[in-house]
C-alpha positions as CSV (number, residue, x, y, z in Angstrom):
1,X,-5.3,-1.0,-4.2
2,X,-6.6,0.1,-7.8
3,X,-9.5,-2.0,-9.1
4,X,-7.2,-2.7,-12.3
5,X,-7.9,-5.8,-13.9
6,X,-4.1,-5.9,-15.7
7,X,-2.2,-5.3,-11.8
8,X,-1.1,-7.9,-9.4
9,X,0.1,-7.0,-6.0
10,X,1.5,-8.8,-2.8
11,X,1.5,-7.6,0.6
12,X,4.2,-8.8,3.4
13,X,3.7,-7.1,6.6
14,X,6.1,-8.2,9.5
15,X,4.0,-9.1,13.2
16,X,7.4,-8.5,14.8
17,X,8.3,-5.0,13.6
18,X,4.9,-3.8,11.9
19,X,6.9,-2.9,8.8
20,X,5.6,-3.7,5.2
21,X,6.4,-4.5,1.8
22,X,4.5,-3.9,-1.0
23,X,5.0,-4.8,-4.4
24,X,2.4,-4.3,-7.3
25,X,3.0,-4.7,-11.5
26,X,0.6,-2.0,-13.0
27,X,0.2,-2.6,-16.6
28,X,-1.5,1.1,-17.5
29,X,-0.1,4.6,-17.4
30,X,-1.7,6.3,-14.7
31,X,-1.9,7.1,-11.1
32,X,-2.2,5.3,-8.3
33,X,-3.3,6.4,-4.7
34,X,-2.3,4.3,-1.6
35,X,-3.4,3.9,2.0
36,X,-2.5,2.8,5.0
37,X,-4.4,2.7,8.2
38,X,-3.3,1.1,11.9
39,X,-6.1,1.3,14.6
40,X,-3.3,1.4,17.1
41,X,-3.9,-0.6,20.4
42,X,-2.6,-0.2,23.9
43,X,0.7,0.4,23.2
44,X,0.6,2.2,19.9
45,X,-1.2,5.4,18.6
46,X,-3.4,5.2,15.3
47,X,-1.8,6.4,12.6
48,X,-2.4,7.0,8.8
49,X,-0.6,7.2,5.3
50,X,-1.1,8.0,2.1
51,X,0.9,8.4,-1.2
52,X,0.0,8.0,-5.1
53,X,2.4,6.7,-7.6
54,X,2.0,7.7,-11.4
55,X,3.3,5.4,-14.2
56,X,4.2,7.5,-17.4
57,X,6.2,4.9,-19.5
């Protein structure tokens, strides 16, 4: 997450399926860039995202 002072954010991740939510309220114009790392484990492979998000109004 951005070091903004004006954001909040929440993260829900789900233990059953893995899957997340993610909701932040950026207060500046501007990009963002996100990431998302699993270490995998025994029955999972490691895997990685990233995307960026750009506010212009």
């Amino acid at each position: 997450m951005s070091a903004r002072a004006a954001s909040t954010a929440t993260l829900t991740v789900s233990t059953a399926t893995g899957e997340f939510t993610f909701t932040e309220s950026l207060r500046e114009l501007g990009g963002v860039t996100y990431s998302a790392t699993y270490r995998g484990d025994g029955s999972h492979t490691p895997a990685t995202a990233r995307t960026t998000v750009t506010i212009t109004e």
